[in-house]
PAFIDO-40277 format. One record per residue (C-alpha): residue in one letter; x, y, z. Coordinates in steps of 0.05 Angstrom, whole numbers, plus 5000, padded with zeros to 4 digits. Layout:
! PAFIDO-40277
AXYZ ...
END
This chain:
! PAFIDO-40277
X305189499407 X301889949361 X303489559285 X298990099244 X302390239178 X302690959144 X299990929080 X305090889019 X301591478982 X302891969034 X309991729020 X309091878960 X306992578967 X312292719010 X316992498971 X314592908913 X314293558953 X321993418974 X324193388911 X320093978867 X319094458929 X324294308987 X324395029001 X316595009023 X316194249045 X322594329090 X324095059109 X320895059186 X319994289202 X324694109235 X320693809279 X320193179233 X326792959259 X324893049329 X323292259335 X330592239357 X331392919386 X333593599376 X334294149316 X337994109264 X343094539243 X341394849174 X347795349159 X352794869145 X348194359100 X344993859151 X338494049130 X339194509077 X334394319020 X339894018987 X341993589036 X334993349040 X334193198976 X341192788979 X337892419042 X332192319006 X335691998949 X341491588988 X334991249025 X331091058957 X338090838926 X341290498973 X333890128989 X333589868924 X339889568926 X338189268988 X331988988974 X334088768906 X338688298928 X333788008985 X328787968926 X333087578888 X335787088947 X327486978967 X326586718885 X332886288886 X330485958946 X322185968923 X319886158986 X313686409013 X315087169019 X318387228956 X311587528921 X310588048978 X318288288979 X317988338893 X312088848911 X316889248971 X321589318915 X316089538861 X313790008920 X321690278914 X321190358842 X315190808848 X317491188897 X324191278857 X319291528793 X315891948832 X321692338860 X324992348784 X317392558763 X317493188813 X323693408787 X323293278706 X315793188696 X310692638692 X312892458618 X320092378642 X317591988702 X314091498664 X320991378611 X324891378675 X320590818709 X320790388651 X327790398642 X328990308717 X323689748722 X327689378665 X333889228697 X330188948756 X326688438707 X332788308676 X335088028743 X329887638750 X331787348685 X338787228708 X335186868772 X330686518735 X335986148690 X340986128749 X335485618782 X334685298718 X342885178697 X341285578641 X347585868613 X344886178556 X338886508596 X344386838644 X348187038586 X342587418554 X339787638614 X346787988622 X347088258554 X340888548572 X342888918632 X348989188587 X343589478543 X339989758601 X346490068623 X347590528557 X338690658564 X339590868632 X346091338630 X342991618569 X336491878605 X340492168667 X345492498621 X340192828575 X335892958637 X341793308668 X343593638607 X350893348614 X351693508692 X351692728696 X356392508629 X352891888600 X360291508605 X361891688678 X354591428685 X355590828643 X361190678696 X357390708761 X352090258736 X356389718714 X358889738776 X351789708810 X350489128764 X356388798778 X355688838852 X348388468857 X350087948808 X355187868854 X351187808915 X345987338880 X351586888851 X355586778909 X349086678948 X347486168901 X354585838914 X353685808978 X358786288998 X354786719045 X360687139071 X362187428997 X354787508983 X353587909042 X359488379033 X357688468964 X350688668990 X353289189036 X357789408978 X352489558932 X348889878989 X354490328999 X355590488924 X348990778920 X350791308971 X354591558919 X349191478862 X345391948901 X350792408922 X351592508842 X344792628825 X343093088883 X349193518858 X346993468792 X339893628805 X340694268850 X345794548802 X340494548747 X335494758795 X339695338847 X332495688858 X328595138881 X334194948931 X336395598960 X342495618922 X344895098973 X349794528948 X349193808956 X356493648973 X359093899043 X363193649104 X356193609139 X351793299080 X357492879070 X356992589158 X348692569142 X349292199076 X354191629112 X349191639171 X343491569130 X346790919097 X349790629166 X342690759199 X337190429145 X343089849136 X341989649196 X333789639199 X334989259133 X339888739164 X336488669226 X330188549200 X333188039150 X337487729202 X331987549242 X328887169197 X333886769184 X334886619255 X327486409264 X327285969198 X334385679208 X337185879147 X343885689137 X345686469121 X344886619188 X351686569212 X353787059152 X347787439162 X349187679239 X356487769221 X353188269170 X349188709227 X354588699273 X359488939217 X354489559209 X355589679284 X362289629283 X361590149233 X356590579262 X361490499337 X367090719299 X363891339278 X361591569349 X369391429366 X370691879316 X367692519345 X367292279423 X373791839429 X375691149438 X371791109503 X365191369478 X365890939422 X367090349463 X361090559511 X356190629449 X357990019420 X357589549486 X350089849487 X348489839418 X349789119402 X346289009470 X339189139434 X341888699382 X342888139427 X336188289460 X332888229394 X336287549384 X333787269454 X326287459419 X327387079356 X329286459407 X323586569455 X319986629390 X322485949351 X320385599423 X314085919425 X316886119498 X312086689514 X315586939580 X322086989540 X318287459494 X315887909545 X323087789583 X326387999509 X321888579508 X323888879575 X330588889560 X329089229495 X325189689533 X331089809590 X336389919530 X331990449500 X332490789570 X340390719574 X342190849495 X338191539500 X341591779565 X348291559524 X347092009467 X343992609517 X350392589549 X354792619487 X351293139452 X350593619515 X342893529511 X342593749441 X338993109433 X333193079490 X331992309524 X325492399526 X325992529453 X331391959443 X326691479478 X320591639435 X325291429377 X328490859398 X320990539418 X318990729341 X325290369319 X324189809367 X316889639354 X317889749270 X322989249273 X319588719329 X312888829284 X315588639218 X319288029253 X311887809283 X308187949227 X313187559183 X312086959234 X304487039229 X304986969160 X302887729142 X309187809088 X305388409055 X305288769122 X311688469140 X314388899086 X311389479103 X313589489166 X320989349141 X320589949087 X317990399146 X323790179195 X328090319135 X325890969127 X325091279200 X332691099212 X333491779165 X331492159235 X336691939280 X341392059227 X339192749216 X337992859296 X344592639296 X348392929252 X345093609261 X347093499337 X354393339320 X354793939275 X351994409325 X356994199382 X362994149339 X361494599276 X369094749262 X370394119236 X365594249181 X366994979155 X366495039083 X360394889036 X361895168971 X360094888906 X365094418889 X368694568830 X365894198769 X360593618770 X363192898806 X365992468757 X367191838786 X360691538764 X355591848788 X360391988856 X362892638894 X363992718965 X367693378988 X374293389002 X374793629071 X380993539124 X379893219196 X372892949220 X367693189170 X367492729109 X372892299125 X371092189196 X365291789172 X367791409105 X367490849141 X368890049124 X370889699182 X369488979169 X375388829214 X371888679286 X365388329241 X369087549264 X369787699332 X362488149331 X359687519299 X363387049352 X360287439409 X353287489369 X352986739366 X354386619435 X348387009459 X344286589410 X346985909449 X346586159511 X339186359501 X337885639457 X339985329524 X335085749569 
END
């Protein structure tokens, strides 16, 4: 398997040229989506340059969130990686600065990073005096994060000039702050259940953090965005695929982990990933029925299980149960690509699909062995690029989706007025646009997390 790591400055520039030139950086390439097949449509918002810049966003948000509360989790437990995760999310921060940066300047960039970078240190505070019963350090560490709360809505409301009100702001962040104390302190409890739906609650919340800002931003800025609009039926199905699709790198790669150390979050931990693909099966039954939803799910928790029987073969040091684990992985890419082929009437090549899936496959397999080996900094690396290539198949997909059924996603007008739910604002559309894919479907995670477990027996006793 080919483990080399793209370098976090070309990131970087990437990044940058998203968000102060989409127009240039994204106008003819939609090729860069190709890792999971097909075009993308552009005239309803899949990959107008607003949309991009909302995708770009809902993957730096919704990252942070999950790698702050991993980040917290590795300090209350001291362990090993905990150093080389801080610097993942320190690699998030910059990235966040400079996408704000591109947009509002390098002077703007810099107050935005130190306000940002704050709140994460005041978490760390809250950690630190968590470990050491320190009621009065968790007190101030939270009046801290209240201060940081009026700092931050301030910036984004000036920034905006008012597009984003500093109270509606003030709102959303609470929230955000509220949901990863959450996740920490149950954690810390012991309740692993209600830390990890807290997780994947702040993970959602961010969607619509970025969802406000990307409105915000290409209001102020029409002309560098076409004139497009951030908010449609179709950015809306991209935005929720984006979020269901990194998710799931981020609890796989997490969940395996666990599973090879024996951490006693394990349990909640798989319940967590199989809860995303109950999510992401419930989608596909959205646009292709019951049936296809059914099929996609009995094959997409199949690579799941298959990554699983690698962690065992792994924890045994059972070499042939690698390689077995690995051609299973390998006959699932083959199976989940002629899947989506089929559903999307080609609009998504195999060939294509199969090229992806390997990517996905190998990102996730290398920051499990490299984790293993010891090699957290690379570990991590590999992690933030699994993260970040599951924005493909969600654009492949979504574009795909679009393209075969584009009445169900008519309309892409401004919306009228900025969102004002803190920093929130999906459109309003009837049938399977938006809606479709506002998904939370925690329901199946018991019996997903039943079934999950007894793979891992089965394979234990092998």
């Amino acid at each position: 398997m080919n483990y080399k790591m793209k370098s976090k400055a070309i990131l970087a520039a990437t990044l940058a040229m998203t968000m102060a030139a989409p127009a240039i950086a994204l106008a003819d390439d939609h090729g860069d989506h190709s890792s999971m097949g097909g075009a993308v449509s552009d005239d309803m918002g899949v990959s107008s340059p607003a949309s991009e810049l909302r995708s770009t966003l809902t993957h730096l948000f919704t990252e942070h969130a999950f790698l702050a509360v991993e980040t917290l989790k590795k300090g209350a437990d001291g362990t090993e990686d905990f150093e080389a995760l801080a610097g993942a999310l320190n690699g998030n921060t910059d990235d966040l600065t400079a996408a704000v940066s591109s947009v509002y300047g390098e002077e703007a960039g810099a107050q935005f990073k130190e306000i940002w970078a704050s709140h994460i240190g005041y978490f760390v505070d809250y950690a630190n005096a968590t470990a050491a019963d320190d009621q009065a350090g968790k007190d101030q560490a939270v009046a801290e994060l209240d201060e940081y709360i009026v700092e931050q809505a301030a910036f984004l409301d000036a920034a905006t000039e008012g597009r984003l009100p500093a109270a509606d702001l003030e709102a959303g962040l609470t929230e955000h702050v509220g949901q990863l104390v959450a996740a920490f302190d149950s954690y810390v409890a012991g309740d692993y259940e209600a830390s990890y739906n807290s997780e994947r609650e702040a993970i959602n919340h961010m969607v619509m953090v970025a969802s406000g800002m990307a409105s915000a931003i290409t209001d102020q800025f029409p002309e560098n965005f076409d004139n497009t609009v951030a908010v449609t039926p179709a950015a809306d199905l991209r935005a929720n695929l984006d979020r269901i699709f990194t998710e799931h790198a981020g609890l796989a790669v997490m969940a395996m982990q666990n599973g090879v150390d024996g951490d006693p979050d394990y349990d909640a931990s798989a319940a967590a990933l199989l809860a995303n693909a109950d999510d992401l099966s419930a989608a596909v039954a959205s646009v292709y029925g019951e049936e296809g939803g059914a099929q996609f799910k009995e094959i997409w928790n199949s690579h799941i299980g298959y990554f699983v029987d690698y962690v065992v073969a792994t924890a045994n040091e059972d070499e042939a149960g690698q390689e077995q684990a690995m051609a299973e992985l390998d006959e699932y890419i083959v199976e989940q690509a002629a899947f989506l082929a089929a559903a999307t009437e080609d609009r998504l090549p195999a060939a294509d699909l199969e090229a992806g899936l390997t990517e996905h496959v190998d990102q996730l397999l290398a920051a499990f062995d490299l984790y293993v080996e010891g090699d957290f900094e690379g570990a991590y690396s590999n992690l933030r690029e699994a993260y970040a290539h599951m924005l493909m198949p969600s654009a492949a997909i979504s574009g795909a989706i679009v393209d075969q059924f584009p009445e169900n996603f008519q309309g892409g007008e401004m919306p009228e007025g900025m969102p004002s739910t803190g920093m929130g604002g999906m459109a309003e559309e009837e049938g399977m646009g938006a809606q479709g894919f506002l998904l939370g479907s925690l329901l199946a995670a018991s019996l997903g997390a039943a079934a999950f477990m007894t793979r891992r027996r089965k394979s234990e006793q092998n």
